[in-house]
C-alpha positions, 0 to 999 in steps of 0.5 A, spaced: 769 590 597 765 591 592 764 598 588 759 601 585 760 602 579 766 600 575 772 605 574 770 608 567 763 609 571 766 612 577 771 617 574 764 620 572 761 619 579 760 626 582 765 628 588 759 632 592 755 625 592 760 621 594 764 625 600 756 627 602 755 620 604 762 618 606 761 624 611 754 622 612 757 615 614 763 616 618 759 622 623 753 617 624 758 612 626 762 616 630 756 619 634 753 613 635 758 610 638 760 616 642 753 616 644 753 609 647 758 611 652 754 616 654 757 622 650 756 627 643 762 628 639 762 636 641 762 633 648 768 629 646 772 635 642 771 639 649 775 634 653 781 633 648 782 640 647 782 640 656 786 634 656 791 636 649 793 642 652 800 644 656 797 650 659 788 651 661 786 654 656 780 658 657 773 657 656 773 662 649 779 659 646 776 653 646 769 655 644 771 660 639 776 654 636 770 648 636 764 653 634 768 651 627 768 644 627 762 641 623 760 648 623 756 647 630 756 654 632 758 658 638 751 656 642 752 649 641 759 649 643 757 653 649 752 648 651 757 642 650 761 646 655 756 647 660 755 640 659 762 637 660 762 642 667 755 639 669 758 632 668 764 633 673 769 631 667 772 639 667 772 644 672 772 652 670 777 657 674 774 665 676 778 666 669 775 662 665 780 655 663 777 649 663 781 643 667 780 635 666 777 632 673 780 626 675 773 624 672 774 627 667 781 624 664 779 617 665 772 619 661 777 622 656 782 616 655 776 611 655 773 616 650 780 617 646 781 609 646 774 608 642 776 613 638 783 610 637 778 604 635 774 607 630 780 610 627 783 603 626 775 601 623 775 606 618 782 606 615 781 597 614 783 597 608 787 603 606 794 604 606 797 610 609 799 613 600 792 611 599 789 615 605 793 621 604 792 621 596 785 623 598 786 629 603 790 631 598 785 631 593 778 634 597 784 638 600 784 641 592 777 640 590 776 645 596 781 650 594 778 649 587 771 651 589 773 657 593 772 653 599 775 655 606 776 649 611 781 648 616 781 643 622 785 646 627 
């Protein structure tokens, strides 16, 4: 691969540009591709957290958890719930827990497989030392900045 600039130059690069476009590019492709089996990225997170868990949780829990991520927010989450039921991917109990449907959990192996893809196509080329120098490293300039961020 070629790099932008040579590594005196890109020690001087600025981490904001530069984790921008990698998150530019890694949420495009990821959301295209997504969108090409007939999915948004919101719709596939919904889908893993039913499928993920050892007991249904509720809608709530699984919208109050999502609502973070990206920072969709709690009226897009709602939609992409709704969206999920709509589809026939996951039904929701009187009480409010969300199953997978049969539908459902063969959309989400389908989807998870693809998944699984891009992982293996983001990651061509970096070692698994490499790979975690950089968590570590965002996971600082977050730190240092005063930033808040969490997955799970």
């Amino acid at each position: 691969m070629d790099y932008s600039h040579s590594d005196a130059e890109l020690i001087h690069q600025p981490i904001g540009y530069w984790s921008w476009a990698a998150y530019k590019a890694v949420i495009n492709r990821t959301r295209g591709a997504l969108a090409e089996i007939g999915t948004t990225q919101p719709q596939w997170w919904v889908l893993a957290q039913a499928a993920g868990a050892r007991t249904p949780k509720t809608r709530d829990e699984i919208s109050r958890l999502l609502r973070n991520y990206l920072d969709a927010g709690p009226e897009v989450m709602e939609s992409e719930i709704d969206a999920t039921v709509t589809r026939g991917w996951i039904t929701q109990s009187p009480d409010g827990r969300l199953t997978l449907t049969p539908e459902g959990r063969a959309f989400h192996e389908k989807a998870a497989a693809l998944q699984r893809d891009l992982w293996t196509e983001r990651h061509a080329g970096i070692s698994d030392e490499e790979y975690l120098t950089t968590m570590k490293v965002l996971q600082r300039f977050i730190h240092n900045t005063g930033g808040r961020a969490w997955h799970h």
